[in-house]
N, C-alpha and C positions, 0 to 999 in steps of 0.2 A: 551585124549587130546581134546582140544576145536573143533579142524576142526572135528576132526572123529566125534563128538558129535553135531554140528552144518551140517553137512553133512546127517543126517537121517531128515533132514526138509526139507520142500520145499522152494527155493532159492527167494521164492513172501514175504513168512515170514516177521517180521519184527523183529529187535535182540535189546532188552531194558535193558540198564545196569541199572536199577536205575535210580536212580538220579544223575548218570554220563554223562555230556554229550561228544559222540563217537566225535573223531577231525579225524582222521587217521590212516590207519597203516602204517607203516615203515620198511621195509628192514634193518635189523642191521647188517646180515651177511648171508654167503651161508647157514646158517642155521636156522637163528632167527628171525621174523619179531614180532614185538612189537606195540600192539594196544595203540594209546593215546586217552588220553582224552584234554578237556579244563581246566580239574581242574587238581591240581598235586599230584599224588597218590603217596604214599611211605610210607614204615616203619621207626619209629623211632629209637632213638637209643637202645630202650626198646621192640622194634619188634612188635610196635605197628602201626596199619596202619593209615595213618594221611591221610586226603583228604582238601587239602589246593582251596578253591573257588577264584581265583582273581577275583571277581565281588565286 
């Protein structure tokens, strides 16, 4: 999982998605929290990952 795999670095680190830029994370539920971005990441209807820029 991402924590357990981001947990073996030192917390000074810095975390680069790419060419994603990081917005937030969010709490979706007792059990989920969901990292966003500025751009809008999803799969299409063909299970393809689309990354849509509003700029």
């Amino acid at each position: 999982m991402l924590i357990d795999e981001l947990s073996k670095y030192d917390k000074s680190m810095q975390v680069d998605f790419s060419t994603l830029d990081f917005n937030r994370v969010k709490q979706r539920s007792p059990t989920l929290v969901q990292i966003e971005f500025n751009q809008m990441v999803y799969r299409d209807d063909e299970g393809r990952v689309v990354v849509d820029n509003p700029e």
